[in-house]
C-alpha positions in Angstrom: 110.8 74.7 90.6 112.3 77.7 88.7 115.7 79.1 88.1 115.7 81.2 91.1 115.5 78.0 93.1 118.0 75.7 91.4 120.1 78.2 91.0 120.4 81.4 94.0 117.9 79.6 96.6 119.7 76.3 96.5 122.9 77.9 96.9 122.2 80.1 99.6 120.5 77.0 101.5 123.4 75.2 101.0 126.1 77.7 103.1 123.1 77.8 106.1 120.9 80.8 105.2 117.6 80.3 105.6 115.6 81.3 102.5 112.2 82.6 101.5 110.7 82.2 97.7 107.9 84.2 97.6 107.9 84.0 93.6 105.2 81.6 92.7 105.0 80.2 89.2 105.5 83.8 87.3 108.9 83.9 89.3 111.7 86.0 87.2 114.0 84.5 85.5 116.0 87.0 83.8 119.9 86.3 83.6 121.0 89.4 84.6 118.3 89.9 87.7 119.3 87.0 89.0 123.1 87.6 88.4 122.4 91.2 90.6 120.4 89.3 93.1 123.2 87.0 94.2 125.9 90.0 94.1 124.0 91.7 96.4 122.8 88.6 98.9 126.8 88.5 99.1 127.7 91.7 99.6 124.8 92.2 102.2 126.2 89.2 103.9 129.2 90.6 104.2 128.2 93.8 105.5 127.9 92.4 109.3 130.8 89.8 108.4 129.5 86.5 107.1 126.6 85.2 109.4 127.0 81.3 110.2 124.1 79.3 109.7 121.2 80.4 111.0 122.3 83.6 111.4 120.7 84.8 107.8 117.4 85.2 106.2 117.0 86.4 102.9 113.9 86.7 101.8 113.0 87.0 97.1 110.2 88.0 95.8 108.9 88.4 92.3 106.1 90.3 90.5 106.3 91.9 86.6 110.1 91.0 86.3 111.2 93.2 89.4 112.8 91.0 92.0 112.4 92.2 95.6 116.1 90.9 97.6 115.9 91.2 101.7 118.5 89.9 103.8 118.1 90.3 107.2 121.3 89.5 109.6 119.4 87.6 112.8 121.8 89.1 115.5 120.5 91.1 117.8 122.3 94.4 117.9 123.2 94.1 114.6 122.3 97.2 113.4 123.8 98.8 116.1 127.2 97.0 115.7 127.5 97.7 111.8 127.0 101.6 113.2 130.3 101.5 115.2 132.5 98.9 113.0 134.6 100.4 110.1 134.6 97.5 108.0 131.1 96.9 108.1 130.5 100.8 107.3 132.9 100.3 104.5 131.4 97.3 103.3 127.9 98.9 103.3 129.1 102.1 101.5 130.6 99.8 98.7 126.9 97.9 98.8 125.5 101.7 98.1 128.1 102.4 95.5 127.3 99.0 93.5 123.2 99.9 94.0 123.5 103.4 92.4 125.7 101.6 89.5 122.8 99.5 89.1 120.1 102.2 88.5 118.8 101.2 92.4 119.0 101.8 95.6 119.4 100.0 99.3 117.4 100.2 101.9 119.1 99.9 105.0 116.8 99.2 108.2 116.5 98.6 111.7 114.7 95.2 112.2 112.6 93.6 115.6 115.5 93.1 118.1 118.2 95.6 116.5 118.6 93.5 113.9 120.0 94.9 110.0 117.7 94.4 107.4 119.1 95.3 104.0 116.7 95.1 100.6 116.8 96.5 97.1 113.9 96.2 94.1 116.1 94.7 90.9 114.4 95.4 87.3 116.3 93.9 84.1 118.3 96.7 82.0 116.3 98.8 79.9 117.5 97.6 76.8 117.1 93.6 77.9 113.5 92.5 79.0 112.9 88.8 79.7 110.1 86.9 77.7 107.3 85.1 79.7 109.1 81.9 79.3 112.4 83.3 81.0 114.8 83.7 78.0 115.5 86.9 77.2 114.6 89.7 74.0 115.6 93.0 73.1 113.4 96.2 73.5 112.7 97.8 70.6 111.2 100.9 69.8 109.6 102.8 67.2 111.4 104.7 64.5 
């Protein structure tokens, strides 16, 4: 398929998460989105320690060069537990610090069951956009 799938999907499949592509044939395929996107998968998996198979979904989704990251720890009480353990709340707050570095932020949610359900919306830098055919260009503007 695309880059996202050889690449981040493939990878994620391979250490037992269970894995949604949602992009279709326009997928993103922006360096740099994709470098973001797998920094956050691991530090959300992190967040409630690292799930064992199974114990993951992580759901991508692309439209217009925005990538849409979910990862959703499958335990229930989850949510609940990451509420009352300091590592996890540490882990999370260095997830928030990274996001607002990034220009984004993370949305942090209860899922069905108690479950945590962490996503973020990852757009390519401002000065790098990403050509139809996935390489990169510069943005330029008018002087």
């Amino acid at each position: 398929m695309d880059r996202i799938s050889s690449a981040l999907i493939e990878e994620l499949r391979e250490v037992g998460c269970a894995v949604v592509d949602e992009s279709g044939p326009s997928a993103c395929k922006c360096g740099d989105v994709l470098d973001r996107a797998a920094a956050f998968v691991d530090a959300a998996l992190r967040v409630a320690g690292r799930p064992t198979s199974g114990h993951a979904y992580i759901r991508l989704s692309c439209a217009q060069e925005s990538l849409f990251v979910e990862v959703t720890h499958l335990g229930p009480g989850t949510f609940a537990a990451v509420a009352v353990d300091d590592a996890a709340g540490a882990a999370l707050d260095e997830l928030r610090t990274w996001a607002r570095g990034t220009g984004r932020s993370v949305s942090v949610e209860r899922g069905p069951r108690d479950q945590l359900r962490l996503s973020m919306v990852l757009e390519p830098d401002a000065e790098v956009r990403c050509s139809p055919a996935g390489g990169r260009r510069h943005a330029h503007t008018a002087a």
